[in-house]
mmCIF entry with sequence, helices, sheets and N, C-alpha, C, O atoms, coordinates in Angstrom:
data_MODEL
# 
_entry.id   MODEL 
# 
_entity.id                         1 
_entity.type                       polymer 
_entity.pdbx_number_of_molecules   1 
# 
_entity_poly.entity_id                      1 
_entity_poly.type                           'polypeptide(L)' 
_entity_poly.nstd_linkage                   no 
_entity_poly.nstd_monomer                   no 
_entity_poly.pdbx_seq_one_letter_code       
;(UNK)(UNK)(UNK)(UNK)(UNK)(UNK)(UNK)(UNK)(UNK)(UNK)(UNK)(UNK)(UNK)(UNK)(UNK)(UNK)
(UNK)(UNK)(UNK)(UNK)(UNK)(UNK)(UNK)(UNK)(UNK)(UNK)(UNK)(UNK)(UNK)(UNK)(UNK)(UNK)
(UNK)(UNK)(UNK)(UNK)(UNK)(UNK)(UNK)(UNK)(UNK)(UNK)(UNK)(UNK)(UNK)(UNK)(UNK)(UNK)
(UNK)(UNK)(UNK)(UNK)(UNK)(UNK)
;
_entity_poly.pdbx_seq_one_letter_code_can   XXXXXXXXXXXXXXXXXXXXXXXXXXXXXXXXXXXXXXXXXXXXXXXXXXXXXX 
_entity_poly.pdbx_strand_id                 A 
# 
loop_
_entity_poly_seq.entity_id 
_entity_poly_seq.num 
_entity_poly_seq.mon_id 
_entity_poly_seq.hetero 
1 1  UNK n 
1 2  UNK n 
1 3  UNK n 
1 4  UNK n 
1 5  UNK n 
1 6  UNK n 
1 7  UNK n 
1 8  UNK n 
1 9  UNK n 
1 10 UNK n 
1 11 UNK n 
1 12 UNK n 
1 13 UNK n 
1 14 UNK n 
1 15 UNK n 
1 16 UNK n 
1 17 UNK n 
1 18 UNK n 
1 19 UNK n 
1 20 UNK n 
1 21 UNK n 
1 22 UNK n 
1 23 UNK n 
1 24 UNK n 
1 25 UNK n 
1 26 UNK n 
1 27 UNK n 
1 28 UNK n 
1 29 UNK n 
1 30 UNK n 
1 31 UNK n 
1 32 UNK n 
1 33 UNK n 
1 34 UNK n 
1 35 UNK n 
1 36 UNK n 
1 37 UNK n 
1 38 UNK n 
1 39 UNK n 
1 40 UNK n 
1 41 UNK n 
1 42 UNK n 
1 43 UNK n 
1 44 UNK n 
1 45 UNK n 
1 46 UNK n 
1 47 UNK n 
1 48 UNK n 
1 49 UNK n 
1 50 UNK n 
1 51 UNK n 
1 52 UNK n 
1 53 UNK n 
1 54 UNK n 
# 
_struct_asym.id          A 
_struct_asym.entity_id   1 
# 
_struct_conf.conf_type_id            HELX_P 
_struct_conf.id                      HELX_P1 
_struct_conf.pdbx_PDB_helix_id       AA1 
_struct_conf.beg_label_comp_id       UNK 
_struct_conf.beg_label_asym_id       A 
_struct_conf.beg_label_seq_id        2 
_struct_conf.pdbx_beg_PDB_ins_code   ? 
_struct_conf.end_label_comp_id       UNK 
_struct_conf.end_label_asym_id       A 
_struct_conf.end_label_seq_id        33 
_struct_conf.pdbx_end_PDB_ins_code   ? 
_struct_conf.beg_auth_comp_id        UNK 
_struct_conf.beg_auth_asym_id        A 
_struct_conf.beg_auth_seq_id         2 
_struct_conf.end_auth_comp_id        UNK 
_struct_conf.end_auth_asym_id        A 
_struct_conf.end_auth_seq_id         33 
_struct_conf.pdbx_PDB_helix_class    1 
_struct_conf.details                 ? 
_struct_conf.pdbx_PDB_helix_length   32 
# 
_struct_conf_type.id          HELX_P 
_struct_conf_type.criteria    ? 
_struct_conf_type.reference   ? 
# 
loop_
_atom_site.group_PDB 
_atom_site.id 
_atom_site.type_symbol 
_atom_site.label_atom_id 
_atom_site.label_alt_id 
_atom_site.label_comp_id 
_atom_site.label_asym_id 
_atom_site.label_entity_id 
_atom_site.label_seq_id 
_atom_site.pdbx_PDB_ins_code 
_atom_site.Cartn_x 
_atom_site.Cartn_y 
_atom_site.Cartn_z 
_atom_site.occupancy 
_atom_site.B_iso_or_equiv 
_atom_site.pdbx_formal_charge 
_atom_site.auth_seq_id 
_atom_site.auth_comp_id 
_atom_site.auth_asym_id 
_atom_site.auth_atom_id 
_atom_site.pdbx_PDB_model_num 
ATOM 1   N N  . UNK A 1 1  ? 110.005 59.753 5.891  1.00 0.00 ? 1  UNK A N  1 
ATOM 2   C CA . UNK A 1 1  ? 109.122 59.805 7.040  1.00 0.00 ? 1  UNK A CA 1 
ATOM 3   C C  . UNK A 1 1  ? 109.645 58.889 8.153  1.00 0.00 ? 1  UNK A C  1 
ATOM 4   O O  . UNK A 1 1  ? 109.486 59.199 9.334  1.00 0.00 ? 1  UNK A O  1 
ATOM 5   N N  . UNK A 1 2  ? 110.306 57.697 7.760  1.00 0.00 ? 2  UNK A N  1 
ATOM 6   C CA . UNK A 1 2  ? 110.564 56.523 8.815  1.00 0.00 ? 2  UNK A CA 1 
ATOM 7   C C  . UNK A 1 2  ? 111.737 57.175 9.170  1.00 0.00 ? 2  UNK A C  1 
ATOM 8   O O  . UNK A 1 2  ? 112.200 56.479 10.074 1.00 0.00 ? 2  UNK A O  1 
ATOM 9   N N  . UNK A 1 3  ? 112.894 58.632 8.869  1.00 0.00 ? 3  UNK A N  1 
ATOM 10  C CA . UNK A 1 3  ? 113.865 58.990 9.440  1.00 0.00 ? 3  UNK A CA 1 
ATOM 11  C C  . UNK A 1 3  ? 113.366 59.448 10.222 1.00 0.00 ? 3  UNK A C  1 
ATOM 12  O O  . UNK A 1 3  ? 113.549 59.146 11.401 1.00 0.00 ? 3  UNK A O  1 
ATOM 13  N N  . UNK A 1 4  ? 112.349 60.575 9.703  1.00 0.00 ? 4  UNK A N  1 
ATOM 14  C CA . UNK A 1 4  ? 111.711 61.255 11.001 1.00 0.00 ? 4  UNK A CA 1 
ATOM 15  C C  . UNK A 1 4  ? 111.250 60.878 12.096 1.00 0.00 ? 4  UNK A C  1 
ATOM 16  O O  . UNK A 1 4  ? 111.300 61.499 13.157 1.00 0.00 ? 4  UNK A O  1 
ATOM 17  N N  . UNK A 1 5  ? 110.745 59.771 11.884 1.00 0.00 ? 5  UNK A N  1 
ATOM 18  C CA . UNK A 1 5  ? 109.958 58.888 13.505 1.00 0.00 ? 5  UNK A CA 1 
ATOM 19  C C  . UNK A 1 5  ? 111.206 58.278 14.175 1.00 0.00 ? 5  UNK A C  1 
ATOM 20  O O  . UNK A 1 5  ? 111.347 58.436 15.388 1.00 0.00 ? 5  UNK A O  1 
ATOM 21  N N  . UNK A 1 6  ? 111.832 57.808 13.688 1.00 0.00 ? 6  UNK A N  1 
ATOM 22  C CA . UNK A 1 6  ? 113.503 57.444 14.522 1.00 0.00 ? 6  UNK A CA 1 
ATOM 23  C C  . UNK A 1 6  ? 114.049 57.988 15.189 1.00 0.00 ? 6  UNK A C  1 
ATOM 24  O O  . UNK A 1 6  ? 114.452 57.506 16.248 1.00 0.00 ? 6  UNK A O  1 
ATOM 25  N N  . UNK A 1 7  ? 114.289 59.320 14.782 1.00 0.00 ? 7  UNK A N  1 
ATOM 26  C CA . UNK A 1 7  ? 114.927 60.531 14.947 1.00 0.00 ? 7  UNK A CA 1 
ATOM 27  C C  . UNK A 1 7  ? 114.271 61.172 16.172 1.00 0.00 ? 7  UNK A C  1 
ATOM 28  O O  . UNK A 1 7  ? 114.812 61.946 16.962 1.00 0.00 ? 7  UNK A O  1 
ATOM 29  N N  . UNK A 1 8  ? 113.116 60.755 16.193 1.00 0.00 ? 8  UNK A N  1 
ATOM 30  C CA . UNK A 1 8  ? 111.881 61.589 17.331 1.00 0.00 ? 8  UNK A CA 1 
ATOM 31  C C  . UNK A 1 8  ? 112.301 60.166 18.349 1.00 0.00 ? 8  UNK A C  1 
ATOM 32  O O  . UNK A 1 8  ? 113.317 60.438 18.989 1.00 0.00 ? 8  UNK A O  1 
ATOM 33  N N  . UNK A 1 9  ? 111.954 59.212 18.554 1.00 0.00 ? 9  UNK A N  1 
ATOM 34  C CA . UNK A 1 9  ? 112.242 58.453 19.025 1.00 0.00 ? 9  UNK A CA 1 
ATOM 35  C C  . UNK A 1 9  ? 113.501 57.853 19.934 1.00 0.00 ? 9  UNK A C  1 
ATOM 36  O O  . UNK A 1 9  ? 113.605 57.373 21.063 1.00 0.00 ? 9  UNK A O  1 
ATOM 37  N N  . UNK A 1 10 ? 114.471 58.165 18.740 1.00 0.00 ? 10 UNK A N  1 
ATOM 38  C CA . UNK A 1 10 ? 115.965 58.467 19.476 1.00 0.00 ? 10 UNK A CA 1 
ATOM 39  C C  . UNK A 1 10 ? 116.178 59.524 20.915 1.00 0.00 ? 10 UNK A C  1 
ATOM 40  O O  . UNK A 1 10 ? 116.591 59.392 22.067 1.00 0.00 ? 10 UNK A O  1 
ATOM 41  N N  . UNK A 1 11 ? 115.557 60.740 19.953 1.00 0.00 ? 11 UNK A N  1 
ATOM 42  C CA . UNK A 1 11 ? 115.795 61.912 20.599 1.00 0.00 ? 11 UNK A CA 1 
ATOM 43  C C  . UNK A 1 11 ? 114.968 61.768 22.376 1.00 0.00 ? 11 UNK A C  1 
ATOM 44  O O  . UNK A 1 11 ? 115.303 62.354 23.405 1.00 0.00 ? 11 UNK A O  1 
ATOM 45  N N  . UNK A 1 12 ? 113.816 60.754 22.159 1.00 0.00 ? 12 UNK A N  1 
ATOM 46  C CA . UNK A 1 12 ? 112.710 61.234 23.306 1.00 0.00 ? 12 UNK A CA 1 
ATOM 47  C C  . UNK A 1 12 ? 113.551 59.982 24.336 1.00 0.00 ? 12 UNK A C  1 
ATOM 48  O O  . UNK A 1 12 ? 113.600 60.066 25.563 1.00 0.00 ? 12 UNK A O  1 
ATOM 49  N N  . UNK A 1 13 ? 114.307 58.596 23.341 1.00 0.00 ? 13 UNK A N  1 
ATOM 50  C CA . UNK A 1 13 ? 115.081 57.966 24.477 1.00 0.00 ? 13 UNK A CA 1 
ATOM 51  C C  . UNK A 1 13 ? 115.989 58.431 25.032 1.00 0.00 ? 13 UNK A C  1 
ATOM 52  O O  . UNK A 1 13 ? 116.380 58.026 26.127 1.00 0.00 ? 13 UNK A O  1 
ATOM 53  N N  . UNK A 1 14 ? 116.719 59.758 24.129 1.00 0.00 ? 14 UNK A N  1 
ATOM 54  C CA . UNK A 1 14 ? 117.816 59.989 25.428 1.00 0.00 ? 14 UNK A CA 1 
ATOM 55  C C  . UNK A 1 14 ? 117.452 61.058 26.481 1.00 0.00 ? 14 UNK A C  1 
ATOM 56  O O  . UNK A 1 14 ? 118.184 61.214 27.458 1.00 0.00 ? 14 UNK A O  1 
ATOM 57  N N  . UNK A 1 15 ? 116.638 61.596 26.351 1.00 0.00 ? 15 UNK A N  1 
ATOM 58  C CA . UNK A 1 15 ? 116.061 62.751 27.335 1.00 0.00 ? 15 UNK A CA 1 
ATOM 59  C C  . UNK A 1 15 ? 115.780 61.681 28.527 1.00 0.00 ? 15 UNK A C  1 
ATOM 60  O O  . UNK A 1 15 ? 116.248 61.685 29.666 1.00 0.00 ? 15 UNK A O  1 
ATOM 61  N N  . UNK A 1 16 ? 115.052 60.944 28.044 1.00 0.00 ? 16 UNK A N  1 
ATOM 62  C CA . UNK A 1 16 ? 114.593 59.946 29.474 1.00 0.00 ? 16 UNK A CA 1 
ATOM 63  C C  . UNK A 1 16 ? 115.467 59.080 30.176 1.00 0.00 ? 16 UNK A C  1 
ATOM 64  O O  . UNK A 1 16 ? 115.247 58.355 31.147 1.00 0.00 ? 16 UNK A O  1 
ATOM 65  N N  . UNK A 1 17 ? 116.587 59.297 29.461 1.00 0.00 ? 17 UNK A N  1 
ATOM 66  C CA . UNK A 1 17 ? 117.979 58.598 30.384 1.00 0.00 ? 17 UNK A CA 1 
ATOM 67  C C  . UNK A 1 17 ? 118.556 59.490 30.847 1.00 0.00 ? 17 UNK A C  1 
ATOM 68  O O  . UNK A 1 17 ? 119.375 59.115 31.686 1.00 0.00 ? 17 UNK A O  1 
ATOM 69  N N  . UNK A 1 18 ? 118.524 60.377 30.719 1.00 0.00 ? 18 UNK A N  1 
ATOM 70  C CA . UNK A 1 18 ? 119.250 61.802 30.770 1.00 0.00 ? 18 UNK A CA 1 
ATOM 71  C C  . UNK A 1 18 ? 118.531 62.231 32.203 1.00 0.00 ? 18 UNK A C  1 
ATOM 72  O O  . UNK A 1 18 ? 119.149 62.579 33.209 1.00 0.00 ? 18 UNK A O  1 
ATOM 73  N N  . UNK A 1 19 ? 117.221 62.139 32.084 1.00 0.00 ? 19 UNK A N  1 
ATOM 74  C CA . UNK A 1 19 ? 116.117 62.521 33.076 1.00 0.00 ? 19 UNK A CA 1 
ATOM 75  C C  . UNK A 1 19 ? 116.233 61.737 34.450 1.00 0.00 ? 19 UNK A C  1 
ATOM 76  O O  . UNK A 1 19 ? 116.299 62.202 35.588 1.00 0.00 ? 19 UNK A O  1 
ATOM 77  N N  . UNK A 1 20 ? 116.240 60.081 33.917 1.00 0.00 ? 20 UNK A N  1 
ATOM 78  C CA . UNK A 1 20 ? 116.381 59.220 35.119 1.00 0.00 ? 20 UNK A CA 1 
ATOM 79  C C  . UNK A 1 20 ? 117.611 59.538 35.773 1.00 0.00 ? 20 UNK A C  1 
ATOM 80  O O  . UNK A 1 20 ? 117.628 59.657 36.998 1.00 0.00 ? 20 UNK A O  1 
ATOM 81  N N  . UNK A 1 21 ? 118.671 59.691 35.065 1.00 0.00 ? 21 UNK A N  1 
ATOM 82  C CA . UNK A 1 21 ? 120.632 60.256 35.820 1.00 0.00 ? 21 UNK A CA 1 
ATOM 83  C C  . UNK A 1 21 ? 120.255 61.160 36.548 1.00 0.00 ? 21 UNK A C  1 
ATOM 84  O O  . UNK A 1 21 ? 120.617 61.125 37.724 1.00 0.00 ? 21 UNK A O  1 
ATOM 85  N N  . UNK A 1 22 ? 119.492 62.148 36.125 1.00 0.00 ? 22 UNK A N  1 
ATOM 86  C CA . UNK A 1 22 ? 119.308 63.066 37.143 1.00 0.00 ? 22 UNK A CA 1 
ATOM 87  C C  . UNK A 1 22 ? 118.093 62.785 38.643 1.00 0.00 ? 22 UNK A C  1 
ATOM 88  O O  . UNK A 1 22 ? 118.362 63.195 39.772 1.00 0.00 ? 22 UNK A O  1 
ATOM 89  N N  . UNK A 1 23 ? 117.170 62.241 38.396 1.00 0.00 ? 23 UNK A N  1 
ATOM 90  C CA . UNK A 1 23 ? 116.539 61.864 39.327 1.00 0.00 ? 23 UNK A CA 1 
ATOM 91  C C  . UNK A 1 23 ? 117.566 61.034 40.717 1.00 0.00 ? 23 UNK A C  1 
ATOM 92  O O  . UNK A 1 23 ? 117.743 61.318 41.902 1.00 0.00 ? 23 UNK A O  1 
ATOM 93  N N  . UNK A 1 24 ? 118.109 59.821 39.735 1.00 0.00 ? 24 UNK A N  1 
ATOM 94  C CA . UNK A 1 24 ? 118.951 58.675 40.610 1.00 0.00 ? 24 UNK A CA 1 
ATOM 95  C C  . UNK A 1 24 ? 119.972 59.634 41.432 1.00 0.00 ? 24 UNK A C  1 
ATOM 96  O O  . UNK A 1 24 ? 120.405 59.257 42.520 1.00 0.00 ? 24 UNK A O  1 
ATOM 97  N N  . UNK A 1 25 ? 120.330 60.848 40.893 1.00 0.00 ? 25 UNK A N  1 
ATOM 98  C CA . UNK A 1 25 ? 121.447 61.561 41.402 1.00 0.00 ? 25 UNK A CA 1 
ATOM 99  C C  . UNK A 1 25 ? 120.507 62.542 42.709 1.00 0.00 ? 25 UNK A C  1 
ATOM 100 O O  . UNK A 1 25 ? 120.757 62.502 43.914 1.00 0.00 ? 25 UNK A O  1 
ATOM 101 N N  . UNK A 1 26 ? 119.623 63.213 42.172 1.00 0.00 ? 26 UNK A N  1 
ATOM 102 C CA . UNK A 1 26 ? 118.975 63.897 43.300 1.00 0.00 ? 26 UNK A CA 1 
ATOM 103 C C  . UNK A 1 26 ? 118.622 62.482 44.384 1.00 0.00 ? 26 UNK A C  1 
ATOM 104 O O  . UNK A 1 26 ? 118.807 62.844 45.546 1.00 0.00 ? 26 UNK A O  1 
ATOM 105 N N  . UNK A 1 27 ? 118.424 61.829 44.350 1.00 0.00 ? 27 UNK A N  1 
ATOM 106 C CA . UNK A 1 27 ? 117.727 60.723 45.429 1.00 0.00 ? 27 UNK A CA 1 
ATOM 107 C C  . UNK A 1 27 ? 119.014 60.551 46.229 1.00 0.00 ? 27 UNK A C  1 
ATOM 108 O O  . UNK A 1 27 ? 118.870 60.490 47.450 1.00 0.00 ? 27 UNK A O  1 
ATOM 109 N N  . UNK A 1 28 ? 120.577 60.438 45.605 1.00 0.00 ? 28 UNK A N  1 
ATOM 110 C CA . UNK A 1 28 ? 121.409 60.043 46.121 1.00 0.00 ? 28 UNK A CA 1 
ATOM 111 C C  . UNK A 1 28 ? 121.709 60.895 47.018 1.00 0.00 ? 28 UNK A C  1 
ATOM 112 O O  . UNK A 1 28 ? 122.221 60.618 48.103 1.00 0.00 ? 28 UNK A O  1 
ATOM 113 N N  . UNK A 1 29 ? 121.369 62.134 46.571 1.00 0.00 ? 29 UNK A N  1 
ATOM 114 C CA . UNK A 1 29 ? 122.038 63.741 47.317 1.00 0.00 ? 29 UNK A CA 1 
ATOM 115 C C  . UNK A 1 29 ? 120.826 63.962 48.675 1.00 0.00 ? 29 UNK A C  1 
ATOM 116 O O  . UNK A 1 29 ? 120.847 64.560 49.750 1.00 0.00 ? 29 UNK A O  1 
ATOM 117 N N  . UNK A 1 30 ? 120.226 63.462 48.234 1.00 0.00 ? 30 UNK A N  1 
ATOM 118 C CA . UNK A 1 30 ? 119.061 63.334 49.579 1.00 0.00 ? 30 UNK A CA 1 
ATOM 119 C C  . UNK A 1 30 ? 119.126 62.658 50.661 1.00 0.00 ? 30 UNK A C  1 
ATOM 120 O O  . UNK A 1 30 ? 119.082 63.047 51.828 1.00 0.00 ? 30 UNK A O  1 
ATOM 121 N N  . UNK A 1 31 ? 119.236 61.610 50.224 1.00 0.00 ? 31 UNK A N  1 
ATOM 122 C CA . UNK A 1 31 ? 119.657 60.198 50.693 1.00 0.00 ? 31 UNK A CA 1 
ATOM 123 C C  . UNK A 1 31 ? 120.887 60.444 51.984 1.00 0.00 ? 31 UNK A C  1 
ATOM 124 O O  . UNK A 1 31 ? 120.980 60.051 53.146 1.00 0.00 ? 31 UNK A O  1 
ATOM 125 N N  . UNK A 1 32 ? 121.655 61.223 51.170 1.00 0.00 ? 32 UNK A N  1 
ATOM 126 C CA . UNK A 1 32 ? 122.794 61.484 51.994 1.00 0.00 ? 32 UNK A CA 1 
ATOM 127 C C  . UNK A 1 32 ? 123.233 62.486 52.845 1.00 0.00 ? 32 UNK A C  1 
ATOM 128 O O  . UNK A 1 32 ? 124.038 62.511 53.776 1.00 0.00 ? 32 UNK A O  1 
ATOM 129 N N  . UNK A 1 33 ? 122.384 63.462 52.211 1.00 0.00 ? 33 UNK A N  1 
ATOM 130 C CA . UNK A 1 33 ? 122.110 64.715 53.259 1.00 0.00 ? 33 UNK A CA 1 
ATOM 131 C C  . UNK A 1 33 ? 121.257 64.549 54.606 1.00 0.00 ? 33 UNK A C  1 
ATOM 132 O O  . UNK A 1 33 ? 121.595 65.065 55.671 1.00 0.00 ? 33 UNK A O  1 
ATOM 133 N N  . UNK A 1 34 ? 120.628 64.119 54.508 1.00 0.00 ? 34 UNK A N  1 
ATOM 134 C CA . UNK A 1 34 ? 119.926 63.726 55.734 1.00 0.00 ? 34 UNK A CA 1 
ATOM 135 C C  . UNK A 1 34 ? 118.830 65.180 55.715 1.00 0.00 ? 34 UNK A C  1 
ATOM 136 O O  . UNK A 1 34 ? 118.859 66.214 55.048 1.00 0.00 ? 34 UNK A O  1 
ATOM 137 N N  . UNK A 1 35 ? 117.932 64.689 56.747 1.00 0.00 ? 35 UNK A N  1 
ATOM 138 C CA . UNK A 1 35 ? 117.072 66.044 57.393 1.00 0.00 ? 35 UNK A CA 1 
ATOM 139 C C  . UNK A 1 35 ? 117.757 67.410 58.169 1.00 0.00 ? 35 UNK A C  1 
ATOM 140 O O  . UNK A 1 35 ? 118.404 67.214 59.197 1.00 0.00 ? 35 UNK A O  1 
ATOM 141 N N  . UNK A 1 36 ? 117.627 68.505 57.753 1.00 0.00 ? 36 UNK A N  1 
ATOM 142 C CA . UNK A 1 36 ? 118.338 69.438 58.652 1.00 0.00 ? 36 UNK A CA 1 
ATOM 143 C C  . UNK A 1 36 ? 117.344 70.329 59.013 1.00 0.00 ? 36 UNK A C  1 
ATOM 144 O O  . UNK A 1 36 ? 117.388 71.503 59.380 1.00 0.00 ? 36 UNK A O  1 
ATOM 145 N N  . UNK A 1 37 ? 116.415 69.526 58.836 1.00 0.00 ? 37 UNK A N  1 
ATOM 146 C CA . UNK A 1 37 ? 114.899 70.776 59.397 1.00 0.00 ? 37 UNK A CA 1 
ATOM 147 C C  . UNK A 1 37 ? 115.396 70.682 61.228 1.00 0.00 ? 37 UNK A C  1 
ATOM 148 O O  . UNK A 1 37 ? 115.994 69.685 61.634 1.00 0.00 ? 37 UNK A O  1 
ATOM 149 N N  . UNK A 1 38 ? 115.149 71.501 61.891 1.00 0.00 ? 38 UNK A N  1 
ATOM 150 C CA . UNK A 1 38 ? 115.335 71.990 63.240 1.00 0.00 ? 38 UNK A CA 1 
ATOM 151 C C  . UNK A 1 38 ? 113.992 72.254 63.710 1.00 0.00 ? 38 UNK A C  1 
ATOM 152 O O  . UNK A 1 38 ? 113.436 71.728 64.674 1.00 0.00 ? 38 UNK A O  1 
ATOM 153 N N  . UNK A 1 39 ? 113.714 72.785 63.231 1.00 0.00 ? 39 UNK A N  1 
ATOM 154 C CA . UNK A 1 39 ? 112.017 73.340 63.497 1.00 0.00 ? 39 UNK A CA 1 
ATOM 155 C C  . UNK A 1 39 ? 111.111 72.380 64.150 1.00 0.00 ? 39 UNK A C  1 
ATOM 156 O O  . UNK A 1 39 ? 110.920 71.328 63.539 1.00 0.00 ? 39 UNK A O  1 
ATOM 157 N N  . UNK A 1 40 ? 110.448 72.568 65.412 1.00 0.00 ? 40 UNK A N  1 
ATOM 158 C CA . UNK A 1 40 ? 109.924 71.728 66.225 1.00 0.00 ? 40 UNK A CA 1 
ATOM 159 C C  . UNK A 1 40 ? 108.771 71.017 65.599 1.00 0.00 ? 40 UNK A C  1 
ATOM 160 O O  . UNK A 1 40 ? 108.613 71.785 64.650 1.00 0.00 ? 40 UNK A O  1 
ATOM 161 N N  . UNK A 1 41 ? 108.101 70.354 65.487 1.00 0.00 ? 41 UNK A N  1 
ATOM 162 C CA . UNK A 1 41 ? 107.154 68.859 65.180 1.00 0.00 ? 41 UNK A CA 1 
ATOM 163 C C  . UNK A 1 41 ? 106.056 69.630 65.131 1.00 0.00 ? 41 UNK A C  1 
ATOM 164 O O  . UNK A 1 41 ? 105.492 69.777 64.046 1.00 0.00 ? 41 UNK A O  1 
ATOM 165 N N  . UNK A 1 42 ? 105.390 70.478 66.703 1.00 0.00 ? 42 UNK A N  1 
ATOM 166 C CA . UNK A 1 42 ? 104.449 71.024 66.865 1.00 0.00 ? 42 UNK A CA 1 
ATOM 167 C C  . UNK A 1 42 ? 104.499 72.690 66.840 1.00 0.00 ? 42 UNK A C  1 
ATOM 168 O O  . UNK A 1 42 ? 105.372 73.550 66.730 1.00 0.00 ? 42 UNK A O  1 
ATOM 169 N N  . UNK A 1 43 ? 102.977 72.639 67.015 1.00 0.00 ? 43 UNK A N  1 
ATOM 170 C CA . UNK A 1 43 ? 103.281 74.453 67.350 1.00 0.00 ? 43 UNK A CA 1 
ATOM 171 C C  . UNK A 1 43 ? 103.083 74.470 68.465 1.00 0.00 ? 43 UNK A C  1 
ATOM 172 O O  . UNK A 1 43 ? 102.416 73.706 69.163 1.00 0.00 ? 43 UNK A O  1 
ATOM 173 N N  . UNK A 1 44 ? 103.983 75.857 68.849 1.00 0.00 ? 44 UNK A N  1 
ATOM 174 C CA . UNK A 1 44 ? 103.793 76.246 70.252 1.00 0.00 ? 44 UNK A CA 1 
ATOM 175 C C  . UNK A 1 44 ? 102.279 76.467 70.341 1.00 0.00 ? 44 UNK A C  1 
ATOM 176 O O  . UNK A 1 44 ? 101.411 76.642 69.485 1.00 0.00 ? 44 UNK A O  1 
ATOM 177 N N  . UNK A 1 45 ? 102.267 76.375 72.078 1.00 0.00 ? 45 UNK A N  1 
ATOM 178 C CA . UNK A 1 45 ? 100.766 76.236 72.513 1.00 0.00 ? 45 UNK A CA 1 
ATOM 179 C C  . UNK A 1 45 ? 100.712 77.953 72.076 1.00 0.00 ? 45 UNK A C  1 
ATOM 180 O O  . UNK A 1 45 ? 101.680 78.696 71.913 1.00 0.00 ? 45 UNK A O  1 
ATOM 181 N N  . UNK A 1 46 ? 99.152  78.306 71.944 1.00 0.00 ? 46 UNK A N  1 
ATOM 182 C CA . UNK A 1 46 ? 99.128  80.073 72.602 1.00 0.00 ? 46 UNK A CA 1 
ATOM 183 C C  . UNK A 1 46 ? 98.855  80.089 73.819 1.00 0.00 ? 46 UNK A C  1 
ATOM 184 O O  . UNK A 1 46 ? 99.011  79.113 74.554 1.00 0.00 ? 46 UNK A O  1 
ATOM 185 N N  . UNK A 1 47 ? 98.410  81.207 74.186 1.00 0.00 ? 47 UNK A N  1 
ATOM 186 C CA . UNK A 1 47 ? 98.395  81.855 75.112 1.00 0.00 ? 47 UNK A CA 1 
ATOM 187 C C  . UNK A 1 47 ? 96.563  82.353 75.111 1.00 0.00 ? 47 UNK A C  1 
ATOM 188 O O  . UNK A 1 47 ? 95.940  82.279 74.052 1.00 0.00 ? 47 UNK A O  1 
ATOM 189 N N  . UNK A 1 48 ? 96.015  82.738 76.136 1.00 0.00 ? 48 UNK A N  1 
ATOM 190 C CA . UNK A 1 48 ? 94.531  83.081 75.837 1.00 0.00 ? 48 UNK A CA 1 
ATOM 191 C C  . UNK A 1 48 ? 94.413  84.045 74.569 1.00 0.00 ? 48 UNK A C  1 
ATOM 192 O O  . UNK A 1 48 ? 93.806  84.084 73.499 1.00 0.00 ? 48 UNK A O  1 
ATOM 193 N N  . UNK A 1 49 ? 95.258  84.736 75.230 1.00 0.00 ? 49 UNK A N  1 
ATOM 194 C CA . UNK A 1 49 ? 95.134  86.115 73.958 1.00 0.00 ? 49 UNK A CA 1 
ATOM 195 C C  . UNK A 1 49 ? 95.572  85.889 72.778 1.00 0.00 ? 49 UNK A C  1 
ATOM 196 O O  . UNK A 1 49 ? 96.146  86.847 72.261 1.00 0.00 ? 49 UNK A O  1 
ATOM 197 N N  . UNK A 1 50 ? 95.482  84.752 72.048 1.00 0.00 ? 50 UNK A N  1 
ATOM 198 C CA . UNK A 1 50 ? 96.160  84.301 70.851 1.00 0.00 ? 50 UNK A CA 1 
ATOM 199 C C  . UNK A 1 50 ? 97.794  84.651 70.557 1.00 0.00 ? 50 UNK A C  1 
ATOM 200 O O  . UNK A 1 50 ? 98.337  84.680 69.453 1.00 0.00 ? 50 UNK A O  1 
ATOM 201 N N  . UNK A 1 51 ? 98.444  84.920 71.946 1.00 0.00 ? 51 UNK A N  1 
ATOM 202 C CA . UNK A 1 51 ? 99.926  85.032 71.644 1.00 0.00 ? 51 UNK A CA 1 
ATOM 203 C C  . UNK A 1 51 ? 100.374 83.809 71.591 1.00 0.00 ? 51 UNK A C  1 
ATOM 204 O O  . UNK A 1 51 ? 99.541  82.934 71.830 1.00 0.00 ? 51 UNK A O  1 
ATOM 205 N N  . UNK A 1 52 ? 102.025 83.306 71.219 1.00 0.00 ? 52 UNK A N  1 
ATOM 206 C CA . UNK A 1 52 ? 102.438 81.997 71.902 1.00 0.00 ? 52 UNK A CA 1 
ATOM 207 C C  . UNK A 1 52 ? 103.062 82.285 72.924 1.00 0.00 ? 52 UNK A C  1 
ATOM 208 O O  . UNK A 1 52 ? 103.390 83.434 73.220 1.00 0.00 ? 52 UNK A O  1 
ATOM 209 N N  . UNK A 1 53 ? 103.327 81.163 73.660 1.00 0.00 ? 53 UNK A N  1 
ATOM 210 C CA . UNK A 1 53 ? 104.163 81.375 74.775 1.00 0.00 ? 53 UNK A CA 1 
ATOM 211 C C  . UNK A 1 53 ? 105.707 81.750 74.984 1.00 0.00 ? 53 UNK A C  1 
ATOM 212 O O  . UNK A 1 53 ? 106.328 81.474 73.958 1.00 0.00 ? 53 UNK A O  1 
ATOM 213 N N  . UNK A 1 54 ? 106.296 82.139 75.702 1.00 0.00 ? 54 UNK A N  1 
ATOM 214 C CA . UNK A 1 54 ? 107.550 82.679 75.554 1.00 0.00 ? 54 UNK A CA 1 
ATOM 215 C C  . UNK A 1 54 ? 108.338 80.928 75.621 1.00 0.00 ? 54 UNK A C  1 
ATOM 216 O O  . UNK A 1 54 ? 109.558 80.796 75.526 1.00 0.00 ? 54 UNK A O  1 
# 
C-alpha cells in the first residue's frame, strides 16, 4: 500500500513541474510577444439610424 501512495505522489509531483515549465514558458512567450491587437479602444460612434460612421 505505502508503494502505492509514493507512486501516486511521485507521479502527481512531476505533472506539477511539468505544468509549472509550461506555464513559466507561456508567460515568457507573452512577455515577449507583446500586444498585436490593432483594434481601436472604443467603438465607433453610430449614426442616428443605428449605423456607424464611415
Amino acid at each position: 500500500m505505502h508503494a502505492a501512495q509514493q507512486s501516486f505522489v511521485d507521479g502527481w509531483r512531476q505533472a506539477m513541474w511539468i505544468g509549472a515549465v509550461v506555464m513559466a514558458a507561456l508567460l515568457v512567450h507573452v512577455a515577449l510577444r507583446g500586444t498585436k491587437n490593432t483594434a481601436p479602444l472604443q467603438p465607433e460612434p453610430l449614426q442616428p439610424d443605428g449605423r456607424t460612421a464611415p
